[in-house]
C-alpha positions as CSV (number, residue, x, y, z in Angstrom):
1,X,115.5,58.2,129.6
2,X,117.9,58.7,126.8
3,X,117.2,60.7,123.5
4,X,115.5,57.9,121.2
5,X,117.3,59.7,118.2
6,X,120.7,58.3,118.3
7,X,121.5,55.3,115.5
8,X,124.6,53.1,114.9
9,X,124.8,51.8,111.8
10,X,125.1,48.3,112.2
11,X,125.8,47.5,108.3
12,X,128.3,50.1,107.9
13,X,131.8,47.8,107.0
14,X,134.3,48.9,109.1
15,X,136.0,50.1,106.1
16,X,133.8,52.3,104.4
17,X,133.8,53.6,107.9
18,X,137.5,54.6,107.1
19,X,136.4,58.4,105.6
20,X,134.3,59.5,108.8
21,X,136.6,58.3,111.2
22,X,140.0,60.2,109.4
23,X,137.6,63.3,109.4
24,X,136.9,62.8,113.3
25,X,141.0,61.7,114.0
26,X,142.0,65.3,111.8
27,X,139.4,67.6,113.1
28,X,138.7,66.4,116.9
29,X,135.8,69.0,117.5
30,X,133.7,66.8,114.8
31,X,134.0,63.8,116.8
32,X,130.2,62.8,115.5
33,X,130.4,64.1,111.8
34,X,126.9,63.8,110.7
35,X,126.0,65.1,107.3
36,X,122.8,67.2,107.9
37,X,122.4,67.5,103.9
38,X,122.2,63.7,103.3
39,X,124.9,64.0,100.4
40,X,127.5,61.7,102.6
41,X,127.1,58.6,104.3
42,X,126.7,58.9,108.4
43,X,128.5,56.5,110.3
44,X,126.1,58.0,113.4
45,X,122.9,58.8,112.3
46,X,121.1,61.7,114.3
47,X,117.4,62.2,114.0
48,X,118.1,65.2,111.5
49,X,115.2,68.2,112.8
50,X,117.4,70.8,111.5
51,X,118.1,70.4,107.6
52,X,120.2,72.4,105.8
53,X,118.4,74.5,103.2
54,X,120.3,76.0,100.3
55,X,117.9,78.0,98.7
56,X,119.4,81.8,98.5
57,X,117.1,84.6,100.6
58,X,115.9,87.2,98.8
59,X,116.5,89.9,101.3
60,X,119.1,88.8,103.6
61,X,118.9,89.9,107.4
62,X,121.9,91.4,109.2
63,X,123.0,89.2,112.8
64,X,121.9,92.2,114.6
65,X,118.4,91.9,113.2
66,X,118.1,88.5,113.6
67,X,119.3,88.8,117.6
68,X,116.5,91.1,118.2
69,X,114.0,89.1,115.9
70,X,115.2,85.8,118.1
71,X,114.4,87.4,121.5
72,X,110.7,88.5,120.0
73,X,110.0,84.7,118.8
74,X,111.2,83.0,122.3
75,X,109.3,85.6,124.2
76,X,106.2,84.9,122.3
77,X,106.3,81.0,123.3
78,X,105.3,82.2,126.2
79,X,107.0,80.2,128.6
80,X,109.8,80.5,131.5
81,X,113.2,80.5,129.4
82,X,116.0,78.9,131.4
83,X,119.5,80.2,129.7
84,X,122.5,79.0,130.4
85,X,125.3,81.7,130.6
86,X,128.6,80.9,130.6
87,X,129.4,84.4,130.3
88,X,130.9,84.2,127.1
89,X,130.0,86.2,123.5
90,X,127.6,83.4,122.4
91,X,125.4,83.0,125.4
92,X,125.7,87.1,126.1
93,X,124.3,87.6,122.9
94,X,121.2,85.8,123.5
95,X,120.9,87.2,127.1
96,X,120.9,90.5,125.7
97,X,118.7,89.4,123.2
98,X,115.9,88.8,125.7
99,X,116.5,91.3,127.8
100,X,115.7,93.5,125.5
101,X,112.7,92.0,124.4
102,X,111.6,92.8,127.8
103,X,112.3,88.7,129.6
104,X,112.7,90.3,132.6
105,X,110.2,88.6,134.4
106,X,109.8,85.6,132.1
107,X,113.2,84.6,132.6
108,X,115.7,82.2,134.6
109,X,119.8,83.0,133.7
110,X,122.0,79.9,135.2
111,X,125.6,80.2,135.6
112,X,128.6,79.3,137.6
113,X,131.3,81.6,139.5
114,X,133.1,80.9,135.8
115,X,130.1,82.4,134.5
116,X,130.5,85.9,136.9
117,X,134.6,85.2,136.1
118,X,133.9,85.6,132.5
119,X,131.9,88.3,132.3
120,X,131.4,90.5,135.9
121,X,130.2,93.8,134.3
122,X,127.1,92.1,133.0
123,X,126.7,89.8,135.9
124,X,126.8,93.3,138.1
125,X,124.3,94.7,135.8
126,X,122.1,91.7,136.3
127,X,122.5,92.1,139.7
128,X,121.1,95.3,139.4
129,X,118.1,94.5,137.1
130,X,117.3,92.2,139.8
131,X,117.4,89.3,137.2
132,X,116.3,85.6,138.7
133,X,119.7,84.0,138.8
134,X,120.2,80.4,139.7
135,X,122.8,77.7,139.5
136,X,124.0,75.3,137.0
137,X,122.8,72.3,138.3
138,X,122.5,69.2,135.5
139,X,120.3,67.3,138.3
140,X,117.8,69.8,138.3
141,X,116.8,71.3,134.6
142,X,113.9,73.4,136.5
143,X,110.3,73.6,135.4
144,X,109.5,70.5,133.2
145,X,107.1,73.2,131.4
146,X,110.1,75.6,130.4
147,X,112.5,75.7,127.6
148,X,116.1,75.5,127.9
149,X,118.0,77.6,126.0
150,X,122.2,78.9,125.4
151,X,124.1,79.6,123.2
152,X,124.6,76.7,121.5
153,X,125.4,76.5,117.4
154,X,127.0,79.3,117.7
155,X,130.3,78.1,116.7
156,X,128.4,76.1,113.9
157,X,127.3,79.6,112.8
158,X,130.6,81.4,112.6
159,X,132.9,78.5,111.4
160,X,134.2,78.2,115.0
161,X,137.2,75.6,116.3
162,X,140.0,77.3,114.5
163,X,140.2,80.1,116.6
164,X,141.4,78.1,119.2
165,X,143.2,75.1,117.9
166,X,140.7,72.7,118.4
167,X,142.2,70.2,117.6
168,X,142.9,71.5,113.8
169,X,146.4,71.0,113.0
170,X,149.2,73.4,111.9
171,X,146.4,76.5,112.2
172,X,148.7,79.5,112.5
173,X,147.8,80.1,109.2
174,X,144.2,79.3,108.1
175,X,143.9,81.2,105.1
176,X,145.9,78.8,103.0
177,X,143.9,76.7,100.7
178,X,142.7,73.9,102.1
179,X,143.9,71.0,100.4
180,X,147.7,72.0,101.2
181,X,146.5,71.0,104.7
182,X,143.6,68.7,104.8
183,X,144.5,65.1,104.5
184,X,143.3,63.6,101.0
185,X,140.9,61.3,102.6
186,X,138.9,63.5,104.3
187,X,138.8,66.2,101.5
188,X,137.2,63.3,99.5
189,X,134.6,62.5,101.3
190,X,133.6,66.1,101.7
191,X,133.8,66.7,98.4
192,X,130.2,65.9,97.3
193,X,129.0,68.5,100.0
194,X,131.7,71.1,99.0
195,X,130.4,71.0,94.9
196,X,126.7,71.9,95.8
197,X,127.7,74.4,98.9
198,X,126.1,77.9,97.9
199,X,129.8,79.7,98.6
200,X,133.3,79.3,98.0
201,X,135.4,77.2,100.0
202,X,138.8,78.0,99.0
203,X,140.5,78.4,102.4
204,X,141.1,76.3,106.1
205,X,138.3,79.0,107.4
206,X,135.8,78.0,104.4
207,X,136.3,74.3,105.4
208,X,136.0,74.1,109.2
209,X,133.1,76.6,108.0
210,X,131.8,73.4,106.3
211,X,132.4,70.8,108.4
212,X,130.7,72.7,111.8
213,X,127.4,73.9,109.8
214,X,127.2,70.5,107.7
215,X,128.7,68.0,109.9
216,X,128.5,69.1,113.6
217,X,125.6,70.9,113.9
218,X,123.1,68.3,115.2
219,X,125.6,66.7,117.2
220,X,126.5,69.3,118.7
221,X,122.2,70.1,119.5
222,X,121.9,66.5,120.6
223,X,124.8,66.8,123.3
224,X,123.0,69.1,126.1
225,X,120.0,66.4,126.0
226,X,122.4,63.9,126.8
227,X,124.0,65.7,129.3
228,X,120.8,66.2,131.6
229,X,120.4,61.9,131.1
230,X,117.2,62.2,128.7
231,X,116.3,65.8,128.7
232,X,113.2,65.9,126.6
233,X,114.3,67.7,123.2
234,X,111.0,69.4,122.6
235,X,112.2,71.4,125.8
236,X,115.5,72.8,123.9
237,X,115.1,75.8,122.1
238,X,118.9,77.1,121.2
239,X,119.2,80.7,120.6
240,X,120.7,80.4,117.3
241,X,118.9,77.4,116.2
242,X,116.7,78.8,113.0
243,X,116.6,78.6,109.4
244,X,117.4,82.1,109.3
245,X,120.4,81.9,111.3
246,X,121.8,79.2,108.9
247,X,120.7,81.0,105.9
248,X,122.6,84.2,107.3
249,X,125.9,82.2,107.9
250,X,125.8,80.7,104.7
251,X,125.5,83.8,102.5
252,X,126.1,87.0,104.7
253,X,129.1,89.3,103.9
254,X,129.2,90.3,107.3
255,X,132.8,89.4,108.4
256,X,133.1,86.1,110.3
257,X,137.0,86.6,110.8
258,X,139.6,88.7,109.4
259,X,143.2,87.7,108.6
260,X,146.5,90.1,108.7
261,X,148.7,91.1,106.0
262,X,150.5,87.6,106.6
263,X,147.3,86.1,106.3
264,X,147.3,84.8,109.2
265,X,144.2,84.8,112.0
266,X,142.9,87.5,113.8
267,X,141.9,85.9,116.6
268,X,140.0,89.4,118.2
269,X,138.1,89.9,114.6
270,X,136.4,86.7,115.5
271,X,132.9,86.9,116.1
272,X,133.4,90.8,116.2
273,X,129.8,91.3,114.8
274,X,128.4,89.3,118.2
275,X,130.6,91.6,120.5
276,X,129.4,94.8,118.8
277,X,125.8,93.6,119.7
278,X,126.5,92.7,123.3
279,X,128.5,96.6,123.5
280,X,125.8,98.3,121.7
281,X,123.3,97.1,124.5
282,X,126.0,97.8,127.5
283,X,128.4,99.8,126.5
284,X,131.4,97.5,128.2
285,X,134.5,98.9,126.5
286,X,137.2,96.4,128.3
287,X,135.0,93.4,127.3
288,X,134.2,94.2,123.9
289,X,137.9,95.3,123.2
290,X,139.6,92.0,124.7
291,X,137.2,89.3,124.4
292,X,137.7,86.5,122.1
293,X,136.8,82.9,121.7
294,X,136.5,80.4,124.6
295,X,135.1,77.2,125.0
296,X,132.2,77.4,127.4
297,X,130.7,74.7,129.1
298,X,128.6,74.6,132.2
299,X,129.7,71.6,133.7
300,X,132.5,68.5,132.8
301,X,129.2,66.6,131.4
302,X,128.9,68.6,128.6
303,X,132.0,67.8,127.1
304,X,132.7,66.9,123.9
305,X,133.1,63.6,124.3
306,X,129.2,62.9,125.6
307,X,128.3,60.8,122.1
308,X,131.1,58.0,122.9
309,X,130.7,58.3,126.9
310,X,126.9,58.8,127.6
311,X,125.0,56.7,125.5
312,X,123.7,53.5,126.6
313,X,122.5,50.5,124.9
314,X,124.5,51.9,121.9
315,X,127.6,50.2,120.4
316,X,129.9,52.7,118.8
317,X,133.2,52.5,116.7
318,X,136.4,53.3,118.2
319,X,139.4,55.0,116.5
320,X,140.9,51.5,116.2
321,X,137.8,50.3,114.7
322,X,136.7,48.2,117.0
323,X,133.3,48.3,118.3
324,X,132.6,48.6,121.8
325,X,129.4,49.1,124.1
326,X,129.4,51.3,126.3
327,X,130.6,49.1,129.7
328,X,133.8,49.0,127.2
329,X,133.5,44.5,125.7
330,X,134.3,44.6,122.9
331,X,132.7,43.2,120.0
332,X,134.9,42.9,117.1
């Protein structure tokens, strides 16, 4: 059984469709842009179980502090945690995370041979700590009484997609302002969000920053359920999915990314913070000195195009505009 979340909007003219489906033709890693702050219309309307909340902290927690805080609170549900490691900086973090909360025996790490590829230092020292490792399997999601957990949002977190040309155009140089590279269009249409964000958005960075915490967070939640064909969602529990995760991302000073005298992208300084955590815990020089960004998923399922290609009994727009079900008639 599918999600029960997902909504078309059926009374949605195809051309006041026009803004959502230029942002989703410019920036391909927002495929589903779904506003999470209810300031622009949705085209695709996801049950919203994460909003956005601008309200400034008083005391605002470092992403070490809230790594270690993390591991406490998914320890204390007091259930078998199944994470999904792809290897990679996002997932590592939250495996270190636990394992130093102590989730020895209260945890389940699946992976792949990409997984061991990635990462084989750590996957040596899980070895070792005579970890439970087990396969990624999408047919078989484990005990129905465990939670599920990567390191999803992520990404949403640090502003991610640039780093790697995701589908961003002309992003050599991200530190340029914005509108001398976003089409007119879209910058309209995030405009509204833009005026009431809590920072600055001056810069390519700042925007994609926008667009993955505003716009692709909850599809980007929604997409593992879909993946296991129905997964129940109360099962889910992403490492990086709390209010005080979002809160850090939207007002830390903790560098995110760094730019060069030419002001163009560091792609190393990426996510630099999230290394440091994972070396602090294992001391891996060659993997905290040369890792950068990767996209990680566990299986061809889980790519991004699971809204368009995994939902049944939902119609969807096309790029052409046309709406189509899912066996492919179209409807008009």
């Amino acid at each position: 059984m599918l999600p029960t979340s997902f909504k078309i909007y059926d009374t949605i003219p195809l051309d006041d469709s026009a803004p959502q489906r230029a942002l989703s033709k410019w920036y391909s890693r927002c495929l589903s842009p779904n506003d999470r702050t209810g300031i622009t219309k949705n085209l695709i309307e996801l049950t919203n179980d994460s909003p956005l909340d601008f309200t400034k902290p008083v005391k605002l927690q470092t992403f070490a502090d809230l790594c270690d805080e993390r591991g406490v609170q998914m320890l204390a549900m007091n259930k078998q945690i199944e994470l999904y490691w792809s290897g990679g900086i996002d997932s590592t973090v939250a495996l270190v995370s636990l394992l130093k909360a102590g989730a020895k025996d209260q945890l389940v790490v699946r992976c792949t041979k990409e997984s061991q590829d990635e990462n084989p230092e750590f996957y040596k020292d899980l070895i070792r700590s005579n970890v439970l490792l087990r396969n990624v399997d999408l047919t078989d999601s484990g005990d129905p009484s465990s939670i599920i957990s990567s390191g999803e949002l992520a990404d949403q977190l640090f502003g991610g997609g640039f780093a790697f040309n995701g589908g961003l155009p002309n992003t050599e140089n991200v530190f340029v302002p914005y509108e001398d590279i976003v089409p007119p269009d879209v910058c309209a249409y995030v405009a509204p969000v833009i005026a009431r964000y809590p920072r600055p958005v001056k810069t390519i960075v700042d925007f994609v920053g926008v667009l993955q915490l505003v716009y692709n967070w909850q599809y980007v939640k929604d997409r593992w359920n879909i993946a296991f064909g129905g997964l129940d969602r109360g099962r889910t529990k992403y490492f990086f999915d709390t209010p005080a995760f979002q809160t850090w991302s939207l007002y830390t000073d903790e560098q995110k990314v760094r730019s060069n005298k030419d002001k163009k992208i560091v792609l190393h300084s990426f996510k630099a913070i999230a290394r440091d955590y994972i070396f602090n815990f294992n001391k891996d020089a060659q993997y905290h000195s040369i890792k950068t960004k990767q996209g990680s998923h566990y299986a061809s399922a889980t790519g991004i195009h699971l809204l368009r290609g995994r939902l049944e009994n939902w119609k969807y727009v096309m790029e052409d505009g046309s709406i189509v079900w899912r066996e492919g008639s179209v409807l008009g």
